[in-house]
C-alpha positions in Angstrom: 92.2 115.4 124.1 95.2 116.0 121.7 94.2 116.8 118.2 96.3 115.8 115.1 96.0 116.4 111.4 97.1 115.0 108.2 96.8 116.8 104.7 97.8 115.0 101.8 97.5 116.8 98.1 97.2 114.5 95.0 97.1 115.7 91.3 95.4 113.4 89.3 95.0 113.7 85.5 91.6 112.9 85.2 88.5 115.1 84.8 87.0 116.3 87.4 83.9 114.5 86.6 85.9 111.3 86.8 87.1 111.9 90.0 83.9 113.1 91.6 82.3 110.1 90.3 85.3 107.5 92.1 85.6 109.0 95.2 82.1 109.8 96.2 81.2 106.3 95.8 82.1 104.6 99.1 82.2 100.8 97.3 85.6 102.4 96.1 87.3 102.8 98.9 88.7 99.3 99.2 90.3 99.8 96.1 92.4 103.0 97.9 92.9 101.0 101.2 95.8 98.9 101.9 94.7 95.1 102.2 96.1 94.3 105.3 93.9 96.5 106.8 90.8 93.8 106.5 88.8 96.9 105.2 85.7 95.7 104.4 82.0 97.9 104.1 78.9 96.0 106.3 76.5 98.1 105.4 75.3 101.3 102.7 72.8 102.0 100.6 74.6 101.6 97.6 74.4 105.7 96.7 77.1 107.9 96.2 77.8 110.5 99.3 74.8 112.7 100.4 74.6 114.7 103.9 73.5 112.1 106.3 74.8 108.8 104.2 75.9 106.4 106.9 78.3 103.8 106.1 79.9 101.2 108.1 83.0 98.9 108.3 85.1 96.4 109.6 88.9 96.8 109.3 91.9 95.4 111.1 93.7 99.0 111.9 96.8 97.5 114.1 97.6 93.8 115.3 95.2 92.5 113.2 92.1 93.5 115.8 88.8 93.6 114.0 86.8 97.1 114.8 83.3 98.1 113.8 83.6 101.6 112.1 80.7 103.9 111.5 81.0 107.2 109.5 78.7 109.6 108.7 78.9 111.9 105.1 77.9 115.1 107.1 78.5 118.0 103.9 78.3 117.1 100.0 79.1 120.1 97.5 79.3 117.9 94.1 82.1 118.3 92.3 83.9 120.0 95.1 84.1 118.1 98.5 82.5 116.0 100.6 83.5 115.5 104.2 83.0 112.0 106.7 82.9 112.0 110.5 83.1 108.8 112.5 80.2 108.3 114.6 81.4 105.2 116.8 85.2 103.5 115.7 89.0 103.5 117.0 89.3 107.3 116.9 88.3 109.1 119.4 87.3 112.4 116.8 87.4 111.4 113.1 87.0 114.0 110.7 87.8 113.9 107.0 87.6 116.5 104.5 88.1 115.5 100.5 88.2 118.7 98.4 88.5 118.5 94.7 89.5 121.4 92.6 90.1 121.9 88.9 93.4 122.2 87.3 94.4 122.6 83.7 96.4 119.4 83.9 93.3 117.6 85.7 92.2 117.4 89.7 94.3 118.3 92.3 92.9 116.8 95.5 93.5 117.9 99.0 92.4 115.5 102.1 92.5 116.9 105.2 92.0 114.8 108.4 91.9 115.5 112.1 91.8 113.1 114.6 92.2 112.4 118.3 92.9 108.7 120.4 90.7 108.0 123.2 92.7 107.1 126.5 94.6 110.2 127.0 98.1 110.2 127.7 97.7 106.6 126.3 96.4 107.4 123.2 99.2 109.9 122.4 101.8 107.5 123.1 99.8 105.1 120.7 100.3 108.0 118.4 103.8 108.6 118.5 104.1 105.0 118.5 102.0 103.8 115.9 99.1 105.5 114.9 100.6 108.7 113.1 102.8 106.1 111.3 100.2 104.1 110.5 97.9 106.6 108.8 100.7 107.5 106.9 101.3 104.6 105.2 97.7 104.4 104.7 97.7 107.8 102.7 100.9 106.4 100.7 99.1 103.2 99.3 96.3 105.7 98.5 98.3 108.0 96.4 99.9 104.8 94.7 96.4 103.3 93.7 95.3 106.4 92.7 98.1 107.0 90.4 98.1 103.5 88.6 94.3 104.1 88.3 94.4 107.7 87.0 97.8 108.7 86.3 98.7 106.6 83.1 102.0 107.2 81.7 
């Protein structure tokens, strides 16, 4: 299986504290997540991120097909990064790490993700296709939402 990444870095003028608080609480990650993607959480226990948390979805990734999603919050270190694996979902590796760091002018936050497609040769044509473009646009809308949220002018 081909693996791929995507890093993204975000400076956010916000306290840390702030920031910790938004993004380890998964009910806020439809505010981060493009609409068209039908994202919508089915089922978690209303806490923010803790090793073991399991949360799951329903979103609409490409040609508006409705998947289950399950990810699991498997490392916490408050105030500094949490990181999500999918259990069961379109991917066939998911794994997300969200590090936050301190900056006199507020957060700077880093995600790094790695993923691979099931169906081989398949799945890498999907990829180079769609996939890679997809998740890029995903990450845009992200850093847009975040910045009318957070960065104020």
């Amino acid at each position: 299986m081909k693996i791929y990444s995507i890093k993204t870095v975000q400076n956010v003028t916000a306290s840390l504290d702030e920031c910790w608080s938004f993004f380890s609480s998964p009910r806020n990650l439809q505010k981060i997540t493009p609409s068209d993607m039908g994202f919508e959480i089915t089922d978690y226990d209303e806490r923010t991120v803790y090793p073991g948390q399991v949360i799951q979805y329903k979103v609409r990734p490409l040609f508006g097909i409705t998947l289950s999603w399950m990810t699991v919050i498997t490392a916490v270190k408050e105030n500094s990064y949490f990181i999500d694996e999918q259990r069961f979902g379109p991917y066939a590796l998911w794994h997300h790490k969200h590090f936050f760091e301190a900056t006199p002018e507020g957060v700077k936050m880093t995600d790094v993700v790695h993923y691979g497609l099931p169906l081989g040769f398949l799945g890498r044509i999907m990829n180079t296709l769609v996939v890679k473009s997809k998740l890029k646009e995903i990450f845009e809308f992200r850093e847009k939402a975040v910045d009318a949220m957070f960065n104020k002018k």
